[in-house]
N, C-alpha and C positions, 0 to 999 in steps of 0.2 A: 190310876189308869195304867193299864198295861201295854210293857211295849216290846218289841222287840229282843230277844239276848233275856228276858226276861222270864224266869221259871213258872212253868202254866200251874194256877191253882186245883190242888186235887180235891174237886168237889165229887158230893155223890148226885146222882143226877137220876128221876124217876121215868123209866122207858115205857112207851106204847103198851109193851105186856103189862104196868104194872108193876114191876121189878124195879130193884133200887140197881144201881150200878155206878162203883167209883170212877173216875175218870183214870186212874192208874188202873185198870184191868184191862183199858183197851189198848192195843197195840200200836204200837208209834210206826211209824210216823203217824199223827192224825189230826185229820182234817175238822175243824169243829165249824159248824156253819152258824150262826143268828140269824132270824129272821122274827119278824111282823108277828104273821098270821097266818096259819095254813088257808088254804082254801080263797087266797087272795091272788090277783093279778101277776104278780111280782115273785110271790114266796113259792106259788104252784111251777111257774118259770125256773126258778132255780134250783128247786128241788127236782123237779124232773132233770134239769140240766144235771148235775149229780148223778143223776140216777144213771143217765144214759152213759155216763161217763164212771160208773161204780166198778165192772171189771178192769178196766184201765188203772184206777184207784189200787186196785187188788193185786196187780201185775206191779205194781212198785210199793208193795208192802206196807202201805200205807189205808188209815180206817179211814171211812165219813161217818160225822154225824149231826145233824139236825138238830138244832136249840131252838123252842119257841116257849112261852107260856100257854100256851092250847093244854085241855084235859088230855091225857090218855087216848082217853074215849073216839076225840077231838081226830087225836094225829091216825090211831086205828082209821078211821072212817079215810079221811087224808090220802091217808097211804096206799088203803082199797080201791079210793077212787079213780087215783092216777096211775096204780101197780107202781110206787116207786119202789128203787134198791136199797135204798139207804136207811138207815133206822134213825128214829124220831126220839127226842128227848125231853119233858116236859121239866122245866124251873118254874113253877106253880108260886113258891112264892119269890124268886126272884133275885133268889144268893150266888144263882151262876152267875146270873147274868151281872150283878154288883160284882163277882168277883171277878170276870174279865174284861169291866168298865164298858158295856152294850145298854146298859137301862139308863139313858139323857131323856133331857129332855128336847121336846118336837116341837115346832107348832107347821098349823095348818087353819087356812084362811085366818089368820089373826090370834088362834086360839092356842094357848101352851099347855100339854100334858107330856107324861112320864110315858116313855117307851122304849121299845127294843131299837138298837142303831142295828144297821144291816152291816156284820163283820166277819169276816173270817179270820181263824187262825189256822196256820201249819205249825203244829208241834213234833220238835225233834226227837230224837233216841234219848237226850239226857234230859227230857221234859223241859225245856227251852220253847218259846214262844221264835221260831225258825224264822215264818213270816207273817205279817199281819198286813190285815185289808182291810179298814176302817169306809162308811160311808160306800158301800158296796153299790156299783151297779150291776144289774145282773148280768145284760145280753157279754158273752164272752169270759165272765169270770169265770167259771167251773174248769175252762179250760187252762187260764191264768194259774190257776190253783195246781190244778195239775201237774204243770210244765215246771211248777215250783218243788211240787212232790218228787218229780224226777231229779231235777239238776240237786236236791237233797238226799236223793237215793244214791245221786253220782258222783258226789263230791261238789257240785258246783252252785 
């Protein structure tokens, strides 16, 4: 499980175009988000939330991006439907997600399966695990995340 003060794993992660892309190529500070399921109640809520909030993001130097197991294909369609800003990243089979401890298990009405925990990380300049937010609720996070981005842009 990852925590905290903790150096974020450099995995390679398969994006919406198709394209492979390390987690070291994007620029720090950066936001990594978990989620479900595109095109759900919850995950379309905070990715929009994101989204509206993506120049902001930009203005303190800092990336978003979007982790779910959805296809490609999946997050493309996703992305079109709602114009979000933020770019999508598919763990198809599921090594991000093991490597920044988001694939537990759930249950619902009685019944236990394996899935995505809703988390976020802010990772630092020296690849540091800055802040983490385990068991995410959505309404208000985007901006939590943020206000975290900054006071790590400011020193605080």
């Amino acid at each position: 499980m990852l925590n905290e003060g903790d150096r974020a794993p450099d995995v390679t992660l398969q994006m919406a175009d198709g394209s492979a892309l390390a987690l070291s190529q994007l620029r720090r500070p950066l936001v990594l988000y978990f989620y479900p399921k595109d095109d759900t109640s919850g995950c379309t809520t905070e990715a929009k939330d994101f989204s509206r909030l993506a120049a902001a993001f930009e203005l303190e130097g800092a990336s978003v991006l979007g982790i779910s197991k959805n296809s490609p294909a999946e997050h493309g369609r996703f992305v079109e439907k709602h114009q979000l800003k933020v770019p999508l990243a598919t763990d198809a089979d599921g090594s991000v997600c093991e490597a920044f401890g988001t694939w537990i298990e759930k249950s619902m009405y009685g019944r236990k399966y394996m899935g995505i925990d809703r988390a976020t990380f802010l990772i630092d300049g020296d690849d540091r695990v800055a802040r983490l937010w385990r068991k995410v609720k959505v309404p208000g996070h985007a901006e939590e995340v943020l206000a975290a981005a900054r006071a790590l842009k400011h020193g605080g």
